[in-house]
N, CA, C and O of each residue as an XYZ file, in Angstrom:
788
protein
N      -2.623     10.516    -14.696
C      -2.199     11.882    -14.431
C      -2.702     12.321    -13.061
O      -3.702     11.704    -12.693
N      -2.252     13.214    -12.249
C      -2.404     13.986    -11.245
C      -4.025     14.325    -11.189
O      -4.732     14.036    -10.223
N      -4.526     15.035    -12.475
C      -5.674     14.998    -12.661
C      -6.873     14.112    -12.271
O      -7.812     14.166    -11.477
N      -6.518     13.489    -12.967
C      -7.146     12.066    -13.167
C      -7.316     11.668    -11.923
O      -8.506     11.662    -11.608
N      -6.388     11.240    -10.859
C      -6.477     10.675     -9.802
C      -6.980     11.637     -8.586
O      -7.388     11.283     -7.480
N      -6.843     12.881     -9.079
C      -7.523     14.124     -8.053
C      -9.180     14.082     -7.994
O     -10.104     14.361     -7.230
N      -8.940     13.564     -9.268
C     -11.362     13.673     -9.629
C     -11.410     12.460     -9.366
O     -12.608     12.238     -9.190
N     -10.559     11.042     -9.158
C     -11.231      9.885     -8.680
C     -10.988     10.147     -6.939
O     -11.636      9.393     -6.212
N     -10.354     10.872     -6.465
C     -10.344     10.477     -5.163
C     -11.742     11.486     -4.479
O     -12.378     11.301     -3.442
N     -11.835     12.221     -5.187
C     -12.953     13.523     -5.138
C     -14.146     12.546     -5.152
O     -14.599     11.955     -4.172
N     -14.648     12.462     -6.625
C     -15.945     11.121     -6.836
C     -15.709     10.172     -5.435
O     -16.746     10.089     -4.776
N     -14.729      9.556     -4.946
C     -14.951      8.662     -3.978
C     -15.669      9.225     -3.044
O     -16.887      9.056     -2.977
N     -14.762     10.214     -1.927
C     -15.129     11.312     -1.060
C     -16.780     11.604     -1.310
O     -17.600     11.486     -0.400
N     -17.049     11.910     -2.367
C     -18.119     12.668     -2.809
C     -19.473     11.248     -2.345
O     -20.603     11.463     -1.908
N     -18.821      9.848     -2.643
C     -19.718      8.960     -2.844
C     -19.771      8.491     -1.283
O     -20.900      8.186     -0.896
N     -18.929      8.408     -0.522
C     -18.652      8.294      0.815
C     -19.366      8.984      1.921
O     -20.008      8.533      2.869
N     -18.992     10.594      1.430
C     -19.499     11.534      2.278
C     -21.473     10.991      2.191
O     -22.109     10.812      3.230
N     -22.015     10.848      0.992
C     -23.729     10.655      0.880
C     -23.780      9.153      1.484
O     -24.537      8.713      2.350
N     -23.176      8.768      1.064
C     -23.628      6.856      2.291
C     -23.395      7.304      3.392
O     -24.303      7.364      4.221
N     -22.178      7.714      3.670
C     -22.544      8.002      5.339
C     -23.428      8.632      6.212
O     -23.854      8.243      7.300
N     -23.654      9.684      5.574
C     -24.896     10.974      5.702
C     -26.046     10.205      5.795
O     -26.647     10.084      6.863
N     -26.525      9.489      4.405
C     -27.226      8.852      4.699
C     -27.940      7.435      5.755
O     -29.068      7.019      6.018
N     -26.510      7.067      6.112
C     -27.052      6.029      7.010
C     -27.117      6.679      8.100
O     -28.114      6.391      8.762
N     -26.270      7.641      8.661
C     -26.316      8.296      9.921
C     -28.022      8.391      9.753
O     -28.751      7.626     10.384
N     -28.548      9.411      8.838
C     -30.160      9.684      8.972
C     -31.192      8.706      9.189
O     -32.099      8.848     10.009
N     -30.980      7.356      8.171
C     -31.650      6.366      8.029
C     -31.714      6.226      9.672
O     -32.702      6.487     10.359
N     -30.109      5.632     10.267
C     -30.787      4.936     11.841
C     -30.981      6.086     12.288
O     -32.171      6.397     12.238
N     -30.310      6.866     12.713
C     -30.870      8.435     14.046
C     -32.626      8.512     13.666
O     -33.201      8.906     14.680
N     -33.478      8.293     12.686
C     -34.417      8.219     12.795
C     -35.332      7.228     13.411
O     -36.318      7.666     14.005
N     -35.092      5.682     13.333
C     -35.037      4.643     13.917
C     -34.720      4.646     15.665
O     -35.627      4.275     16.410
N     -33.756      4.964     16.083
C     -33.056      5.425     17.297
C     -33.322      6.422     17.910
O     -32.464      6.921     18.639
N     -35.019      7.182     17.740
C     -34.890      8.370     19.019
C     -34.778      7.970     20.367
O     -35.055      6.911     20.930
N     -34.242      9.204     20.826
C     -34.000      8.515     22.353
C     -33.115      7.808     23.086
O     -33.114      7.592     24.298
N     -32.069      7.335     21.921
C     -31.072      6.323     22.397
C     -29.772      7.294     22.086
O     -29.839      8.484     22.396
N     -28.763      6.834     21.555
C     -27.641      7.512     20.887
C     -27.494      7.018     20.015
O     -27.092      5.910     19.662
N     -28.057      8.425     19.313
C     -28.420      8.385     17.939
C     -27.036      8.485     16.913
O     -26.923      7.992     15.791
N     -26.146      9.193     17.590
C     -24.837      9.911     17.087
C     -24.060      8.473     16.859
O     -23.462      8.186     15.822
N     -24.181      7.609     18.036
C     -23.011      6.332     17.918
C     -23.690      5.331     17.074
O     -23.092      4.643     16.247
N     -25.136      5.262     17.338
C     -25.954      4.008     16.031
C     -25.688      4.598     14.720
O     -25.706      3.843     13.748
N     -25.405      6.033     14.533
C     -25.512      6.356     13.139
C     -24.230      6.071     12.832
O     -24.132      5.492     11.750
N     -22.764      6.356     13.640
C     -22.021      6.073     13.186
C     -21.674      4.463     12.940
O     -21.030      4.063     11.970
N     -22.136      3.733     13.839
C     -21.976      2.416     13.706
C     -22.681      2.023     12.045
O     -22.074      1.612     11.056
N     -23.517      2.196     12.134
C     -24.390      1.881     10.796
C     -23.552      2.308      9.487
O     -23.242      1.575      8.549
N     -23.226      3.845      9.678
C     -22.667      3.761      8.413
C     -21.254      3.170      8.320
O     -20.783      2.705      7.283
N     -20.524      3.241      9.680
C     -19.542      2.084      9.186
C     -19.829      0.836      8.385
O     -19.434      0.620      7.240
N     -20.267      0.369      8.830
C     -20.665     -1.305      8.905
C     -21.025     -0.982      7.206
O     -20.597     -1.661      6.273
N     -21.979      0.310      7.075
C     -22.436      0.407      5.476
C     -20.976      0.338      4.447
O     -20.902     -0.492      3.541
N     -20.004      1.200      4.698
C     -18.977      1.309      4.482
C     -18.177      0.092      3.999
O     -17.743     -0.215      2.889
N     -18.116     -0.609      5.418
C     -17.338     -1.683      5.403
C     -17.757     -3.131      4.209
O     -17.050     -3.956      3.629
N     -18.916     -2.934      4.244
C     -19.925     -4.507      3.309
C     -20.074     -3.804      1.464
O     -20.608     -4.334      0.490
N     -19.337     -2.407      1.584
C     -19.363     -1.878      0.117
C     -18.211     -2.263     -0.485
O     -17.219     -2.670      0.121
N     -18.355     -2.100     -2.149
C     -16.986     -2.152     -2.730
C     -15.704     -1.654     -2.441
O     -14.628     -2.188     -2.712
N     -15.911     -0.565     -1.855
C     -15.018      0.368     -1.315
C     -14.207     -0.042      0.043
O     -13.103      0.389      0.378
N     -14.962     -0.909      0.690
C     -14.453     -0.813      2.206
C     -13.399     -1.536      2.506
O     -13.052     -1.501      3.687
N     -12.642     -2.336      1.606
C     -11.427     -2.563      1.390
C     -10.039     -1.415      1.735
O      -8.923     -1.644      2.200
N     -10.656     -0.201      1.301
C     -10.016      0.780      1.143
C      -9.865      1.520      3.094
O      -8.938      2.169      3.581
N     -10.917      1.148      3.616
C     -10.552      1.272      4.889
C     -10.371      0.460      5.973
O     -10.705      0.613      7.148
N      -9.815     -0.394      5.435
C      -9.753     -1.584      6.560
C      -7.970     -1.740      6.583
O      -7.327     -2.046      5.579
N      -7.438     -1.499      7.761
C      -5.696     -1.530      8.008
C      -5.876     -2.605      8.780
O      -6.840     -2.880      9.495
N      -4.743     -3.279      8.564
C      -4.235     -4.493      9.298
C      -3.806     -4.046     10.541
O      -3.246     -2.978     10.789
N      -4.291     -5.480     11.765
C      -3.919     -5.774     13.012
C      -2.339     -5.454     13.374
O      -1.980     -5.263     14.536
N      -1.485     -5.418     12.308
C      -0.465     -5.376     12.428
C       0.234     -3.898     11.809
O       0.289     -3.691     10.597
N       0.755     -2.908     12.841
C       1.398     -1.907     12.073
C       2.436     -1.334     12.644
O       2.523     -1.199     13.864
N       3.346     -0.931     11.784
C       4.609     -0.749     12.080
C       5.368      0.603     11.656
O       6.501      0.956     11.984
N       4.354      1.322     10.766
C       4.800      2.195     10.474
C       3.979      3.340     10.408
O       3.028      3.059      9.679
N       3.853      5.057     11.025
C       3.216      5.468     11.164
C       3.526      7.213     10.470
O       4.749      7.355     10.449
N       3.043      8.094     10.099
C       3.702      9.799      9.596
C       2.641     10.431      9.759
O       1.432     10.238      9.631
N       3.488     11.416     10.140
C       2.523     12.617     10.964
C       3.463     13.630     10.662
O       4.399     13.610      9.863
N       2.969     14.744     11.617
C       3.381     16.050     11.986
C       4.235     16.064     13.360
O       4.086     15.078     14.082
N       4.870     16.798     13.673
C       5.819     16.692     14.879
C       5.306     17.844     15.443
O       5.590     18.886     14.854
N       4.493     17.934     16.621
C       4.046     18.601     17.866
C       4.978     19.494     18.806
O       4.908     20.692     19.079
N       5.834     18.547     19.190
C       6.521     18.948     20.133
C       7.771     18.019     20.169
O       7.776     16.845     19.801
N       9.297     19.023     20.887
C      10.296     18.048     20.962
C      10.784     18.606     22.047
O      10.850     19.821     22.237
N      11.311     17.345     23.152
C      11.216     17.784     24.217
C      12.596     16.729     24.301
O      12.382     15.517     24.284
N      14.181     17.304     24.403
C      15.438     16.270     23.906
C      14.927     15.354     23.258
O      14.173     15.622     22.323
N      15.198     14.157     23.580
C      14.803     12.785     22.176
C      13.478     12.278     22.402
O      13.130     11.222     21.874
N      12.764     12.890     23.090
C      11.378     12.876     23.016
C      10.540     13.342     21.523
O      11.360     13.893     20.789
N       9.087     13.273     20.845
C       8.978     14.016     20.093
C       7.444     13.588     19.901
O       7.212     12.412     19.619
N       6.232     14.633     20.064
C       5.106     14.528     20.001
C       4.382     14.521     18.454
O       4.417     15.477     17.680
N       3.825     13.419     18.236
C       3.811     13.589     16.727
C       1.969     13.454     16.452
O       1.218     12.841     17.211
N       1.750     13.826     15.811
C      -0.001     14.243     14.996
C      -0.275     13.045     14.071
O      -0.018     13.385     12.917
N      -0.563     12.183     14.119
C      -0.446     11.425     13.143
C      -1.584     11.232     11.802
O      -2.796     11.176     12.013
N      -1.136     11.164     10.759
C      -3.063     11.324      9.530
C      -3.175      9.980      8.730
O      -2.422      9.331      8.004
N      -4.560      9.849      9.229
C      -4.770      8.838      8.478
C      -5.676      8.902      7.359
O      -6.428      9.862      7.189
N      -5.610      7.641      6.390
C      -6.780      8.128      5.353
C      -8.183      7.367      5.488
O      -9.136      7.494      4.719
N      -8.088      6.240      7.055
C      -9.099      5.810      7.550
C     -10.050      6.845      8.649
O      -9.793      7.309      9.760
N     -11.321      6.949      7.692
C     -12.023      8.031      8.936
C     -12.633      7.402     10.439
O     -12.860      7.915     11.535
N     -12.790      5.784      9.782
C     -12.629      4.688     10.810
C     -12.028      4.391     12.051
O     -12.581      3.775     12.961
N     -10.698      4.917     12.067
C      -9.372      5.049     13.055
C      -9.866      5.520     14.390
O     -10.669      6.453     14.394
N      -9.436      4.923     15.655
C      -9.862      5.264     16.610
C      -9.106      6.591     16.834
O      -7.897      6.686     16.618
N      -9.846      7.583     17.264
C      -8.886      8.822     17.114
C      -8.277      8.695     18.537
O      -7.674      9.729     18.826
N      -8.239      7.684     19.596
C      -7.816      7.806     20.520
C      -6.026      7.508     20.733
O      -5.404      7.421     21.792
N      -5.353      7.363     18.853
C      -4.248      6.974     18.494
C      -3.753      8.019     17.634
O      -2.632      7.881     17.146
N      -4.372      8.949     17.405
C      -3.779     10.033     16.737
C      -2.666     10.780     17.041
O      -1.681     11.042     16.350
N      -2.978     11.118     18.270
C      -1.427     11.697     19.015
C      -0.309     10.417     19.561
O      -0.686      9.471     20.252
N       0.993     10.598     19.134
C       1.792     10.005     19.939
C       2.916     10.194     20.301
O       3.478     11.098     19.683
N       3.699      9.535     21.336
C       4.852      9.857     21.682
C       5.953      9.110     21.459
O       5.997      7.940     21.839
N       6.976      9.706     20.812
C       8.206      8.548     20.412
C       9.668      9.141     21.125
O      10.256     10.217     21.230
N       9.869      7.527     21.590
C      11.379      8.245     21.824
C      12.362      7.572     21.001
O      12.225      6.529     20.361
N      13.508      8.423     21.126
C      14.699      8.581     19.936
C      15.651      7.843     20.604
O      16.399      8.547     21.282
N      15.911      6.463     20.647
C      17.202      5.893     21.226
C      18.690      5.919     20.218
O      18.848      6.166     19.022
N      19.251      5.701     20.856
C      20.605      5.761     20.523
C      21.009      4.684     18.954
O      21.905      4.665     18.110
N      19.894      3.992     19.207
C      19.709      2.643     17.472
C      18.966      3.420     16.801
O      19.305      3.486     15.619
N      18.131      4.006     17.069
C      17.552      4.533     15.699
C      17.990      5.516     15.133
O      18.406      6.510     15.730
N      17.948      5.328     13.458
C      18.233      5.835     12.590
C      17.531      6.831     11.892
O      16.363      6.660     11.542
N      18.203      7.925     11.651
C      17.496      9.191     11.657
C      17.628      9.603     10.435
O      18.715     10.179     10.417
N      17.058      9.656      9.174
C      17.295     10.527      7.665
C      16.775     11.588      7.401
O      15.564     11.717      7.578
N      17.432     12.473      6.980
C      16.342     13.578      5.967
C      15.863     13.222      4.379
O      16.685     12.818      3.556
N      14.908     13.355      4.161
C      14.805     12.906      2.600
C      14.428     14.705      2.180
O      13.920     15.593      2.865
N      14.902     14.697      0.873
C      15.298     15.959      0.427
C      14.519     15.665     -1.359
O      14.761     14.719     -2.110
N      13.859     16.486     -1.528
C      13.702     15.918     -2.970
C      14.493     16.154     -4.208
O      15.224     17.142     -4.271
N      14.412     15.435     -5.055
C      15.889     15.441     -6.615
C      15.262     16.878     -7.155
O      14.176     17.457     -7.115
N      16.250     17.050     -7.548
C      16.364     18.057     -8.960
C      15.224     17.379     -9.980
O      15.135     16.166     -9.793
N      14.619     17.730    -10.684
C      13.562     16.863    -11.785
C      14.702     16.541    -12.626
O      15.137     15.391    -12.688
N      15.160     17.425    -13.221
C      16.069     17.012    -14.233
C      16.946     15.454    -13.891
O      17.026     14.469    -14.625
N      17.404     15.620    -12.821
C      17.808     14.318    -12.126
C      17.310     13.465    -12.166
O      17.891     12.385    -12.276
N      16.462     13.543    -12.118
C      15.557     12.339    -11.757
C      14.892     11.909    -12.886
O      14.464     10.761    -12.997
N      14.780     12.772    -13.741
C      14.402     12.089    -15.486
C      15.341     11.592    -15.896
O      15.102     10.526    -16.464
N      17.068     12.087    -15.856
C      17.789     11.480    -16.101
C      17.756      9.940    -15.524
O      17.746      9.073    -16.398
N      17.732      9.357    -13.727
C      17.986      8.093    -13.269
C      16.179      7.627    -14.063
O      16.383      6.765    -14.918
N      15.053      7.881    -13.996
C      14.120      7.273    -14.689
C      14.489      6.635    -16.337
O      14.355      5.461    -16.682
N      14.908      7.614    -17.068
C      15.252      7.097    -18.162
C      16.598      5.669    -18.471
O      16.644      4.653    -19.165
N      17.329      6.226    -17.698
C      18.374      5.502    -17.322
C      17.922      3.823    -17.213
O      18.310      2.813    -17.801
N      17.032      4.052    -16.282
C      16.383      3.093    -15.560
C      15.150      1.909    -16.383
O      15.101      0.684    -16.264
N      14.304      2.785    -17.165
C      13.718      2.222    -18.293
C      14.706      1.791    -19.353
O      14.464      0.650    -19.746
N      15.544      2.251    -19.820
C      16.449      1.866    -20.454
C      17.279      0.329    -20.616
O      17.485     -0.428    -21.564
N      17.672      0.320    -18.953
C      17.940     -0.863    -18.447
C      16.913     -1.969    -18.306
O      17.213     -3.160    -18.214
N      16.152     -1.671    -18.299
C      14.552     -2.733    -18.236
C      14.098     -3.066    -19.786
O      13.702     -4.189    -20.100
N      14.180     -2.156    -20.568
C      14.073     -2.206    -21.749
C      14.786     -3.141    -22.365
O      14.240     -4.095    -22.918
N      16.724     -2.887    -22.324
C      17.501     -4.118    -23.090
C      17.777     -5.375    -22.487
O      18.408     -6.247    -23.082
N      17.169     -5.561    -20.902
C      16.988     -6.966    -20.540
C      17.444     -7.017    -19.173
O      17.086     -7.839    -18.330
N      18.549     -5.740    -18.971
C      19.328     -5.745    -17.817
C      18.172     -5.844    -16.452
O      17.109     -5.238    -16.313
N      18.823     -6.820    -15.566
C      17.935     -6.310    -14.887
C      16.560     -6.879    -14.471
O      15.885     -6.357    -13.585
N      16.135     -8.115    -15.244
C      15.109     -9.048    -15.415
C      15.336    -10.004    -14.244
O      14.628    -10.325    -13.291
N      16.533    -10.341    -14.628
C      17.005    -12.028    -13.640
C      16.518    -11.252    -12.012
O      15.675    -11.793    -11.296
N      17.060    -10.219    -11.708
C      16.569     -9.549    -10.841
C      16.311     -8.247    -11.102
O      17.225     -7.524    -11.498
N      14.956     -7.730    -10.909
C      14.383     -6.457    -11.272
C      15.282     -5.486    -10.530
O      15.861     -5.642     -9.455
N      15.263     -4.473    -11.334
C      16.570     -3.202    -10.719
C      15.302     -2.824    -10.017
O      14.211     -3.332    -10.276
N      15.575     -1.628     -8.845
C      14.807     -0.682     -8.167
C      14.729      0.613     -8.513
O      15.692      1.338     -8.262
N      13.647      1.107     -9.107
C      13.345      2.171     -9.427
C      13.804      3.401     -8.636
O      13.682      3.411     -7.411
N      14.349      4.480     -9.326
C      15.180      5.172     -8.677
C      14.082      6.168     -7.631
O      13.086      6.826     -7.933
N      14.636      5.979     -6.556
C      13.788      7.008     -5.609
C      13.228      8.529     -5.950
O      13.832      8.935     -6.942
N      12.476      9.305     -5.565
C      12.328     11.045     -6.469
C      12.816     11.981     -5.008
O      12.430     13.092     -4.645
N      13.832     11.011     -4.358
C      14.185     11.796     -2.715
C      15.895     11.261     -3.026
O      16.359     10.402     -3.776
N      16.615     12.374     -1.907
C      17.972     11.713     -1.504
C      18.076     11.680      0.111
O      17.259     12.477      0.574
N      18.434     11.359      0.597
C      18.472     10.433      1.906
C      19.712     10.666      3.025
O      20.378      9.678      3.336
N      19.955     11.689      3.499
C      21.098     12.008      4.010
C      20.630     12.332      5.793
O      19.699     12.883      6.381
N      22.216     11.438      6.245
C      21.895     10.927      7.826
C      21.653     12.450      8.675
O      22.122     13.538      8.342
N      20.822     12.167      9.800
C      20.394     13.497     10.297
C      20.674     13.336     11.618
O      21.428     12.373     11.763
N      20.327     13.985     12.875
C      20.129     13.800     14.013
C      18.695     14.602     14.605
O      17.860     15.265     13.991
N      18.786     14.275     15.925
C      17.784     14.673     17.082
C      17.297     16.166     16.525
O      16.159     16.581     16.308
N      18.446     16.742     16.393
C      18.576     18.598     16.131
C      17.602     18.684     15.284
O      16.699     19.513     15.398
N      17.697     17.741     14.241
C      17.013     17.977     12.675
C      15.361     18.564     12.467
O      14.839     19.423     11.757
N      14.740     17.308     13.804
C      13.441     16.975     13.934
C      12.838     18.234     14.627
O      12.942     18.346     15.848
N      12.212     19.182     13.882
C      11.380     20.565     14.171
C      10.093     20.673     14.505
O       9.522     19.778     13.882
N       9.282     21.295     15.170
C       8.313     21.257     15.230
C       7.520     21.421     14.205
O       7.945     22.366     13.539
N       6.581     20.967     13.754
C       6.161     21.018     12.303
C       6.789     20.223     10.995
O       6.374     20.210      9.836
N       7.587     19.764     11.405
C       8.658     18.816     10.437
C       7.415     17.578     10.261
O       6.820     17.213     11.275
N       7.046     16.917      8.788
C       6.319     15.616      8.386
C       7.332     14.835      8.449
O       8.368     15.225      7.911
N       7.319     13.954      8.900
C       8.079     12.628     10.106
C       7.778     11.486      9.266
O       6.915     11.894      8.489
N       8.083     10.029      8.957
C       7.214      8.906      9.099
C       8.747      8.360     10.149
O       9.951      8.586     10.277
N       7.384      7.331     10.820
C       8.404      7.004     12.098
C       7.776      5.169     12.096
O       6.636      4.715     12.190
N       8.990      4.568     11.958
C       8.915      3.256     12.288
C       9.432      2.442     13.564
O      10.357      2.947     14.200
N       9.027      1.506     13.886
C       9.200      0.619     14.946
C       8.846     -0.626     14.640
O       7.995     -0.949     13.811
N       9.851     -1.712     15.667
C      10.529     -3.027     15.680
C       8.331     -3.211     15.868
O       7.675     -3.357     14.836
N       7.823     -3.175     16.862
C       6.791     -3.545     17.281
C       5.951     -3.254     16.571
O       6.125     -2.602     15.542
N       4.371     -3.876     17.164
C       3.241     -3.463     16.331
C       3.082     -2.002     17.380
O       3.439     -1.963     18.558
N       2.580     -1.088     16.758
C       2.644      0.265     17.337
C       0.658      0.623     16.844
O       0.108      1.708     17.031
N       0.092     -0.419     16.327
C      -1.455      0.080     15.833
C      -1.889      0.567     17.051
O      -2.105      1.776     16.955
N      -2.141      0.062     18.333
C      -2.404      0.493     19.376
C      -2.120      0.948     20.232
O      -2.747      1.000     21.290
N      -0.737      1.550     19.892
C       0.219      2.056     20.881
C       0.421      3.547     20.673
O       0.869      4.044     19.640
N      -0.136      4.525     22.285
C       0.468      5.969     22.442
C       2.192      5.972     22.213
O       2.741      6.326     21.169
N       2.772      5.572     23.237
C       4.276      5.593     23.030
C       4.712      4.379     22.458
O       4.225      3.259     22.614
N       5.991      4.828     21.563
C       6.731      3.931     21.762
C       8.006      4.192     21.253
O       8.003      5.371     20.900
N       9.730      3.383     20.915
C      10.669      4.064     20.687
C      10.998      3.411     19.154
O      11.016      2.221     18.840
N      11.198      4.349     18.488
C      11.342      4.446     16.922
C      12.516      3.675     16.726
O      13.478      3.554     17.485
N      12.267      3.041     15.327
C      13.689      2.187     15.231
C      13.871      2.867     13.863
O      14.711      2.346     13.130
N      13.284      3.838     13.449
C      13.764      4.804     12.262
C      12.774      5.929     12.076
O      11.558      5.753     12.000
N      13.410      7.148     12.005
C      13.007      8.128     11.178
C      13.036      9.229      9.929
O      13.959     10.006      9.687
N      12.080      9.125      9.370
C      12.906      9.831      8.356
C      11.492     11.026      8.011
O      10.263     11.036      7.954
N      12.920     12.126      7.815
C      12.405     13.614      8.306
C      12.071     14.043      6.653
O      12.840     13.719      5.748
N      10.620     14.932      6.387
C      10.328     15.524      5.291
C      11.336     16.871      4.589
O      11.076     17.973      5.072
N      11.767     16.860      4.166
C      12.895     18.181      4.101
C      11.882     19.365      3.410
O      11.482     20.442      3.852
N      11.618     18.541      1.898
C      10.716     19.448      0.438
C       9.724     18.605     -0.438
O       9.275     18.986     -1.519
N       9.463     17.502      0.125
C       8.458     16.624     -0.708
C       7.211     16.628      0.415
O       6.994     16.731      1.622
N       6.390     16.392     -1.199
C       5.084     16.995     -0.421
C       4.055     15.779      0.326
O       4.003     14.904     -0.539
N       3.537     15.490      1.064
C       2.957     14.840      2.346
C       2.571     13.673      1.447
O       2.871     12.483      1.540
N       1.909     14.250      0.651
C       1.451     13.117     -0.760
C       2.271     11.316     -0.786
O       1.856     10.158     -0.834
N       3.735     12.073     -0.715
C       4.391     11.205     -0.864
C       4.921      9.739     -0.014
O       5.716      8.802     -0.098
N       3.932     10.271      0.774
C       4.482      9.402      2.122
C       3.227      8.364      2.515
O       2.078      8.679      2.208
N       3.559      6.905      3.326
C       2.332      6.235      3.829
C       2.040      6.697      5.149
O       2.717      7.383      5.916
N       0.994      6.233      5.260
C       0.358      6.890      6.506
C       0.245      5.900      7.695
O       0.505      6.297      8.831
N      -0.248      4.251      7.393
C      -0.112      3.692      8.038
C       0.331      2.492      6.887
O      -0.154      2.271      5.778
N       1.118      2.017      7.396
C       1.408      0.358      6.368
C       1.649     -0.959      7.408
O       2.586     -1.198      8.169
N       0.758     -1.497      7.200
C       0.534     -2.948      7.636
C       2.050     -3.930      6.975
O       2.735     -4.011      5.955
N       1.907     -4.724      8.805
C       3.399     -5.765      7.961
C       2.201     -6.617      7.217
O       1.019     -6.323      7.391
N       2.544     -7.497      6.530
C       2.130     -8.406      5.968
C       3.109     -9.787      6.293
O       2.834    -10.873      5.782
């Protein structure tokens, strides 16, 4: 439930926020005189990283897909905010700039009616249920509809995820080979960064 996963991500946070705190203190005490601010952060990374948890912040060398907030649009230009759920992230990649060529593909995703969408879920279990669908697994019906957009669409403040042909992990600019625009679903729903594999 919603619940459920609201008090485990909380407990994490909660367990995160005191290791870090704490290692920051542990070295900055160790470290007068030096920089204390960058040994502490180093430390509690590294603490971070050698825990059970640090799986959870480690993104691949390779990324291709990025969602944010849209800053600014300047014609097919478009300044975007980007959030991650790594506190790790060099923030020197947070802001970026994409341009809109003439190949990329532009969607709005709009979210279903519920009723709709219990209907294609049921539908859908249904079909999984009497066998249909095994030889090759059907695809679970999306909780968005997907309708083509343009340049116009993309607002300031509009939640974006924006993909590209390239690895873009280290990249300020670069030109999108798809976007697709938040219409009414909530931020929740979206990745933030996804590694190719």
């Amino acid at each position: 439930s919603h619940v459920t996963e609201y008090l485990g991500v909380l407990i994490l946070g909660v367990l995160f926020g005191t290791g870090v705190t704490f290692a920051y203190l542990k070295q900055a005490s160790k470290n007068e005189g030096t920089n204390t601010y960058q040994a502490g952060f180093d430390a509690a990374r590294k603490l971070v990283e050698e825990s059970g948890v640090g799986a959870m912040f480690q993104t691949s060398p390779d990324i291709r897909m990025v969602a944010g907030t849209v800053t600014k649009v300047e014609g097919n230009i478009i300044s975007v905010d980007i959030q991650s759920v790594n506190p790790f992230d060099d923030g020197a990649f947070t802001k970026r700039t994409v341009t809109i060529t003439k190949d990329t593909k532009i969607v709005a995703l709009t979210q279903k009616d519920p009723k709709v969408m219990q209907s294609e879920m049921e539908a859908f279990t249904k079909a999984m249920q009497t066998g249909k669908g095994i030889a090759q697994p059907a695809t679970p019906p999306e909780p968005f509809t997907r309708t083509p957009a343009t340049v116009a669409d993309i607002k300031v403040s509009s939640f974006v995820t924006v993909t590209a042909t390239e690895n873009i992990k280290t990249v300020k600019e670069f030109s999108a080979s798809g976007i697709e625009i938040q219409q009414n679903i909530p931020t929740s729903s979206f990745p933030i960064l996804t590694p190719v594999k």
